[in-house]
C-alpha positions as CSV (number, residue, x, y, z in Angstrom):
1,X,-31.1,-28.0,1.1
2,X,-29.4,-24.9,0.3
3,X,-26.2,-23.9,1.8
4,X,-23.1,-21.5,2.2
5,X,-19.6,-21.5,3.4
6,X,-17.8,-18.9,4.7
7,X,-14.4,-19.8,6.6
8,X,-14.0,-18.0,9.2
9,X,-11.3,-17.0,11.4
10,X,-12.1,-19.0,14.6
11,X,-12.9,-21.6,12.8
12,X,-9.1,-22.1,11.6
13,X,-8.0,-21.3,14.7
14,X,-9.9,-24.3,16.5
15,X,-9.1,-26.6,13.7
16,X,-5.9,-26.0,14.0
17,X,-6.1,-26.8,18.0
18,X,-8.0,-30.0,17.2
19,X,-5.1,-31.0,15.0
20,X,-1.9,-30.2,17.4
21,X,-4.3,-32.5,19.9
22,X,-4.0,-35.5,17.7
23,X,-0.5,-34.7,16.5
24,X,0.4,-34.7,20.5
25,X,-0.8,-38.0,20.7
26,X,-4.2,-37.4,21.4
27,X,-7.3,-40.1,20.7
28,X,-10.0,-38.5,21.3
29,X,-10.8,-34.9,20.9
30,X,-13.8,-32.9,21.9
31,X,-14.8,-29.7,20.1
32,X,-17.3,-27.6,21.9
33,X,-18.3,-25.1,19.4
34,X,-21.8,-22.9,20.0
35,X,-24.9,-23.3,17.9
36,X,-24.5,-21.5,14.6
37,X,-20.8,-21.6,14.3
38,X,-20.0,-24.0,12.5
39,X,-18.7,-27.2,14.2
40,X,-19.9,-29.4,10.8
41,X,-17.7,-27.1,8.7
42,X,-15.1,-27.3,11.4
43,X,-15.2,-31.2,11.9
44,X,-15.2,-31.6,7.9
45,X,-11.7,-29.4,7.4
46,X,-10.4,-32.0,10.1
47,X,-11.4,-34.6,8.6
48,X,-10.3,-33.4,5.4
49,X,-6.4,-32.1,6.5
50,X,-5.8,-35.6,8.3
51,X,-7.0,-37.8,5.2
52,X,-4.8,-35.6,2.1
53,X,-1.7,-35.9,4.9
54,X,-2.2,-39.5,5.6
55,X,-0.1,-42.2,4.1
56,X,-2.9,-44.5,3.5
57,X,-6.4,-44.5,3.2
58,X,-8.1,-43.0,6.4
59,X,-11.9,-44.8,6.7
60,X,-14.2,-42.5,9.2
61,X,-17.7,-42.6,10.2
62,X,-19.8,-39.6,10.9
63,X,-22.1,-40.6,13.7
64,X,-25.3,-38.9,15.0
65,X,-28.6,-39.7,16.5
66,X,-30.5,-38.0,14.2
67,X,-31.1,-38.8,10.9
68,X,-31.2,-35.2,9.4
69,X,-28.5,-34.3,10.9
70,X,-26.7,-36.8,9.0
71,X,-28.0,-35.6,5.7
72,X,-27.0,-32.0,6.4
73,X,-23.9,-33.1,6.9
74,X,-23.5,-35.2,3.6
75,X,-25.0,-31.8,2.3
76,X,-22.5,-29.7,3.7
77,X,-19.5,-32.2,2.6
78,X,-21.0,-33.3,-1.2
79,X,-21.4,-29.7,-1.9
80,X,-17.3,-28.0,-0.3
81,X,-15.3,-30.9,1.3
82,X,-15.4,-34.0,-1.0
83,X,-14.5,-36.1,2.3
84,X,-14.8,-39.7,2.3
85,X,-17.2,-40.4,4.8
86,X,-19.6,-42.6,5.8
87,X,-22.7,-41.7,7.4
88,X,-23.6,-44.1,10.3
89,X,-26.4,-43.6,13.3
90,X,-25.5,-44.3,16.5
91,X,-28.2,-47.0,17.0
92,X,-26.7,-48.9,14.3
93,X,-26.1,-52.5,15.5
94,X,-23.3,-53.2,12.6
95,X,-21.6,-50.1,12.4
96,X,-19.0,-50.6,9.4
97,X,-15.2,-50.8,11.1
98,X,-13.2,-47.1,10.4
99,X,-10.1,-45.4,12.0
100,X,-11.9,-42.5,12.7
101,X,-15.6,-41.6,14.4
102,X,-16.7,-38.3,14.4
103,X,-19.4,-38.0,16.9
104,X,-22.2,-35.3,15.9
105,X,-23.7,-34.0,19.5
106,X,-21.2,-35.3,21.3
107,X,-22.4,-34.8,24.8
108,X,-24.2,-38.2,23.9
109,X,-20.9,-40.1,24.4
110,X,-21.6,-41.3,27.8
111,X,-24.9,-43.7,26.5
112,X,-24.9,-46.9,26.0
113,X,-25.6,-46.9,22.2
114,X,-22.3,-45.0,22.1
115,X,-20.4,-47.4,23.9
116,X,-21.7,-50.5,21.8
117,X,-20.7,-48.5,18.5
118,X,-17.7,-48.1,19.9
119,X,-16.9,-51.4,20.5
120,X,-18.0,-52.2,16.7
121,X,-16.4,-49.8,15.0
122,X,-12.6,-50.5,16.4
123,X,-11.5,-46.9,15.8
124,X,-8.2,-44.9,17.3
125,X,-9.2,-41.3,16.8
126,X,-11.9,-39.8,18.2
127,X,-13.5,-36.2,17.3
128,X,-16.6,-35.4,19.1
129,X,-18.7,-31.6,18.4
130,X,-21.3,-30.4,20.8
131,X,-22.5,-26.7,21.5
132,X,-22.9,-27.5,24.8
133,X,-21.1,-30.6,26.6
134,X,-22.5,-31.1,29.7
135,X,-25.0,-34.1,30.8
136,X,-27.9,-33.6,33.2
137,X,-26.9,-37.0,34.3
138,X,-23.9,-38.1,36.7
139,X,-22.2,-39.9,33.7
140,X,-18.9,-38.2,32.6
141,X,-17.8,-37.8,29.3
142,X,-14.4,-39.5,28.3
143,X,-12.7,-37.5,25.5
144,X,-8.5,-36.6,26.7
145,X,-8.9,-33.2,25.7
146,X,-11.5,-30.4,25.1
147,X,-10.5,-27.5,22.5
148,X,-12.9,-24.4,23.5
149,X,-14.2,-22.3,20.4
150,X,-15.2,-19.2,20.8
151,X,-18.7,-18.3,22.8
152,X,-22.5,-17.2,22.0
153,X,-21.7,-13.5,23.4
154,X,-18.6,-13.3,21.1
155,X,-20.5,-15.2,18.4
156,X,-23.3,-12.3,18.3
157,X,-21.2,-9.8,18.8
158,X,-18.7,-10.4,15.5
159,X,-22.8,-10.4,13.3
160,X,-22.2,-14.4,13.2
161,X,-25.6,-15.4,15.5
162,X,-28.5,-13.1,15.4
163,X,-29.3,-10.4,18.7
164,X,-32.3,-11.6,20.5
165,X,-34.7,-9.7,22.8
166,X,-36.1,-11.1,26.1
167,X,-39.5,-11.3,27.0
168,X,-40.2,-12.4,30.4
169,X,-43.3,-14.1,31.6
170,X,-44.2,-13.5,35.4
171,X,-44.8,-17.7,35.4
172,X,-44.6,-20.2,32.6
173,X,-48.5,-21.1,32.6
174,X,-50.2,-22.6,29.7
175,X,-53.3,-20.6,29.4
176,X,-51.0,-17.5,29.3
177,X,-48.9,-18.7,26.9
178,X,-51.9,-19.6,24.9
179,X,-53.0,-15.7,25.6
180,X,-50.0,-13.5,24.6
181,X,-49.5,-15.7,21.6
182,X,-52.9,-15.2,20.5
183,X,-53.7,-11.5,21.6
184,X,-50.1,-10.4,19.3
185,X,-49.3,-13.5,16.7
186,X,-47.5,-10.9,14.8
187,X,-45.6,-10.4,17.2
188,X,-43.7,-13.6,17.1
189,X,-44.0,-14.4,13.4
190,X,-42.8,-18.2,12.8
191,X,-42.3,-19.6,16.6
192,X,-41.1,-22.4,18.0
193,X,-42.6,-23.4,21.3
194,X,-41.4,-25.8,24.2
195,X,-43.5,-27.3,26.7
196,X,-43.3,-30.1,29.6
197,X,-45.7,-32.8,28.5
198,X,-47.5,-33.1,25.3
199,X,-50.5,-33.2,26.1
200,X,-49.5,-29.1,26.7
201,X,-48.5,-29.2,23.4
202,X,-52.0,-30.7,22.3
203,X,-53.7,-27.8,24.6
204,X,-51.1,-25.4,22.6
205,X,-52.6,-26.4,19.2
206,X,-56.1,-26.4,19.9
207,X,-56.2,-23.2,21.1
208,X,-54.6,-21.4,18.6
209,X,-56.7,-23.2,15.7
210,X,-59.5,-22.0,17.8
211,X,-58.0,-18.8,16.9
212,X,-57.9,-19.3,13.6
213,X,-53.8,-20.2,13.6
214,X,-52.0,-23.3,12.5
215,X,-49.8,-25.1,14.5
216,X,-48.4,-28.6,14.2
217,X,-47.2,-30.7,17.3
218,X,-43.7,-32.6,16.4
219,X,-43.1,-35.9,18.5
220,X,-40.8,-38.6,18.0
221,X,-43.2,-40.7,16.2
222,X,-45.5,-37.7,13.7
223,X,-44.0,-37.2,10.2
224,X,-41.3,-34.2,11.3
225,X,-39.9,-34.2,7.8
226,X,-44.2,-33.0,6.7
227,X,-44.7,-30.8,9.3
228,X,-41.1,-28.8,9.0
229,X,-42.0,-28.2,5.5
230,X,-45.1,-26.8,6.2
231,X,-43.4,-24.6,8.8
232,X,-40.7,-23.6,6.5
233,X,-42.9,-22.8,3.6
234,X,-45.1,-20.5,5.8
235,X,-48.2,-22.6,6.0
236,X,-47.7,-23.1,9.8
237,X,-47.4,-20.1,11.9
238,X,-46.5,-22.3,15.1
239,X,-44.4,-26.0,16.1
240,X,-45.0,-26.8,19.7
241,X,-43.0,-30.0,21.0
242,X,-41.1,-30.8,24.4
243,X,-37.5,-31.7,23.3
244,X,-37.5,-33.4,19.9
245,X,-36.4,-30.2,18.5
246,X,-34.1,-28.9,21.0
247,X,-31.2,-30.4,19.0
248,X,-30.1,-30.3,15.1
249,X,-33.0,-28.3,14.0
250,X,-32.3,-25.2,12.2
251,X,-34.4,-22.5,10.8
252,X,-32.1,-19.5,10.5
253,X,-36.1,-17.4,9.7
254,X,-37.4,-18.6,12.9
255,X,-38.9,-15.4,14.8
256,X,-39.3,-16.6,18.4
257,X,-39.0,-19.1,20.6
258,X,-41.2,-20.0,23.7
259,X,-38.6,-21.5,26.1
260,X,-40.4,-24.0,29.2
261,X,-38.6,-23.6,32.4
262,X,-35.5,-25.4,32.5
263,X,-31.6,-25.5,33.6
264,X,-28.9,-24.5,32.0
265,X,-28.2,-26.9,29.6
266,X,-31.8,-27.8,28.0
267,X,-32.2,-23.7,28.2
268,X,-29.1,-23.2,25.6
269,X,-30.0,-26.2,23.6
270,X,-33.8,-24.0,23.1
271,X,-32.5,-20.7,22.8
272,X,-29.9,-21.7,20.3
273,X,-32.8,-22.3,17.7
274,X,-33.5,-19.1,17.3
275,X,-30.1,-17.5,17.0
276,X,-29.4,-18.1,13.4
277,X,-28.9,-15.4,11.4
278,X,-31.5,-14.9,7.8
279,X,-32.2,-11.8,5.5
280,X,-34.1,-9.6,6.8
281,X,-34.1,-11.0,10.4
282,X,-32.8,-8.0,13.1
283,X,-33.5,-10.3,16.1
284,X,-35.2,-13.3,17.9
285,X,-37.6,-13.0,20.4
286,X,-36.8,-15.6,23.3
287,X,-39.7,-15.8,25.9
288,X,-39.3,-17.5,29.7
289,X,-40.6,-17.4,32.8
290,X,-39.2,-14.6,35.2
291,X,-39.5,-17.9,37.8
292,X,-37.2,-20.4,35.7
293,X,-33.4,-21.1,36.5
294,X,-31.4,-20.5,33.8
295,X,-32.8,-16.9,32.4
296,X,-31.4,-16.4,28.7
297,X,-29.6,-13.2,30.0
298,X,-26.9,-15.8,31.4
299,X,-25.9,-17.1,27.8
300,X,-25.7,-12.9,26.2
301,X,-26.9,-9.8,27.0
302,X,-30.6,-8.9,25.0
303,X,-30.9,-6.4,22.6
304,X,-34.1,-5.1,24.5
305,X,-35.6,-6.6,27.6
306,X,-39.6,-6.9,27.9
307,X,-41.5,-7.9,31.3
308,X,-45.5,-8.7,30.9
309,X,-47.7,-6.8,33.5
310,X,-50.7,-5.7,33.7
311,X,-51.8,-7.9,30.1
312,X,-49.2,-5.6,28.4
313,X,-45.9,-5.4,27.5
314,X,-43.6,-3.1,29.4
315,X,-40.2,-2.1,28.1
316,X,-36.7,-2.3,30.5
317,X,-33.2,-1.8,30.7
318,X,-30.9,-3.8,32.8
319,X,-31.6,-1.2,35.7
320,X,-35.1,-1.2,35.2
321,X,-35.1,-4.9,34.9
322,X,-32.6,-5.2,38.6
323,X,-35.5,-2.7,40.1
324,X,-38.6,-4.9,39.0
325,X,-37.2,-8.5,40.2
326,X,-35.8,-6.4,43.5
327,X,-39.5,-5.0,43.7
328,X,-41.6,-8.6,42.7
329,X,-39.3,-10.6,45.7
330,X,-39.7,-7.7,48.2
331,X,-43.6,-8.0,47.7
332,X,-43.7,-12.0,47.1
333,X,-41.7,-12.4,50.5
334,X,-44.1,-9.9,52.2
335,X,-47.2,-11.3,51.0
336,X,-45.7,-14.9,52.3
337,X,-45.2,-13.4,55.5
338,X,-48.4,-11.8,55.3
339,X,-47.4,-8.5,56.0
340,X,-50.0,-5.9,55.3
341,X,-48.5,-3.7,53.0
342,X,-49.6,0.0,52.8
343,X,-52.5,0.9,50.4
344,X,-50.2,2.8,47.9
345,X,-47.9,-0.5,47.1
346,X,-50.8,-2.9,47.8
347,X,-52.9,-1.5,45.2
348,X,-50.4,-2.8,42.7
349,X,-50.4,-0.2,39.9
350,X,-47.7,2.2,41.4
351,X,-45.3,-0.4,41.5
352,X,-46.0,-2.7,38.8
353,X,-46.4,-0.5,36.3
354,X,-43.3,1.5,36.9
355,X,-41.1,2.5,33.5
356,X,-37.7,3.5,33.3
357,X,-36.3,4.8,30.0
């Protein structure tokens, strides 16, 4: 694994915040931090501060789920920080004791694995990093304070995370799916793909190798580390999976990403894969349904917006794009109501294929 470090200014400026929370008195902090900006780097130069100012030896365990995230991590610190860390999952039934936990993807707080490591590990501070802290469950996480970094918007913006465009589906389907990819694969260069069930994902594969294309299907029990490789090398145009690689997976050269309907958080968890910046990459492609409830234009505003019609492509702006969902409800609702509609906006083409530059 190859890495670089560039301290940056936010970065300091949240560190700094995460500090004055412990120094208050604090036990248990919580960094949220977007994908891409650095909340390893940021958790490290904690770690690092509070062990050179200590007055004894601080122990701390670095605790994820996952186990690559915990070797990017020992990565990151073996090649800059020099922290002494151990490296610990969370579904380790013996956790060594330590003073300190860092929790990687902290929005997993509130499981029970958590709370048994806890309970093991006899610590008194607590840092937890997420890019996006909010369960899709009732359960609350319990950290005293929450220091805010800055946002994916603001992130973009400053050249940090990489534009994206928008390309909107009229209904996440898997045939179509399966149709744009194949009709345009150039298009979309090395894609990551989401889907429901994985027996879509199965569908996904077959049909593109009908194509002539590679894909590989990742699921919690295939051999990821394999078929990443093969993806990162450029052997595999295609990964379809349902939510294995929604977290800790970064390929800053990924082109697109096929995002399944979902809310907010699962949404930001998929889009964030593709915002990583790499040579030679101007943008990500991110492609949803028109119909699902958290469309990516709620995390930033796209570099250029696409709607499919009519088996093409058809370029928008945001007025174009306010004039085309205004248009698609009016007739939806009619048609519903079974209203006949006159022959000129019935016939479809007038309407559907309108373009505003």
């Amino acid at each position: 694994m190859h890495f670089e470090f560039e301290e940056r200014s936010y970065q300091r400026e949240a560190v700094t915040r995460v500090l004055a929370e412990f120094g208050s008195g604090r036990s248990s902090v919580l960094l949220e931090s977007p994908v891409g900006s650095g909340k390893t780097v940021m958790g490290l130069l904690v770690i690092k501060y509070l062990q050179e100012h200590s007055d004894h030896p601080l122990t701390v365990n670095w605790v994820a789920s996952r186990r690559h995230i915990l070797e990017q991590t020992r990565a990151i610190n073996d090649a800059f920080f020099h922290c002494s860390l151990r490296y610990v999952s969370v579904f380790c039934s013996a956790p060594p004791r330590a003073e300190m936990v860092v929790l990687d993807e902290a929005h997993h707080e509130a499981t029970q694995s958590c709370v048994e490591m806890y309970e093991n590990t006899g610590n008194r501070l607590t840092l937890g990093l997420s890019a996006t802290p909010v369960r899709t469950d009732r359960m609350r996480l319990s950290f005293q304070s929450d220091v805010r970094c800055c946002g994916i918007r603001q992130l973009i913006g400053m050249g940090v995370l990489s534009p994206f465009d928008s390309y909107k589906l009229p209904v996440w389907d898997l045939d179509l799916v399966c149709h744009v990819f194949c009709k345009e694969p150039e298009r979309w260069g090395k894609s990551l793909l989401f889907f429901s069930r994985i027996e879509e994902c199965r569908r996904f594969q077959r049909r593109l190798e009908e194509q002539g294309l590679r894909c590989e299907v990742v699921t919690g029990s295939s051999n990821k580390d394999r078929q990443l490789a093969l993806f990162a090398a450029g052997d595999v145009q295609a990964v379809a999976n349902v939510s294995v690689l929604s977290e800790g997976f970064d390929l800053p050269e990924l082109r697109s990403v096929f995002l399944r309907d979902a809310s907010r958080l699962p949404t930001i968890q998929m889009a964030g894969r593709g915002l990583r910046k790499a040579p030679g990459k101007e943008s990500c492609a991110l492609v949803q349904s028109s119909e699902t409830r958290y469309p990516v234009e709620q995390i930033a505003d796209p570099r250029q917006s696409f709607r499919y019609m009519k088996n093409k492509w058809l370029s928008c702006g945001g007025d174009t794009r306010m004039i085309l969902e205004t248009i698609e409800k009016s007739l939806k609702l009619l048609e519903e109501r079974k209203v006949e509609l006159p022959k000129f906006l019935s016939a479809g083409p007038f309407v559907r294929e309108v373009r505003i530059s």
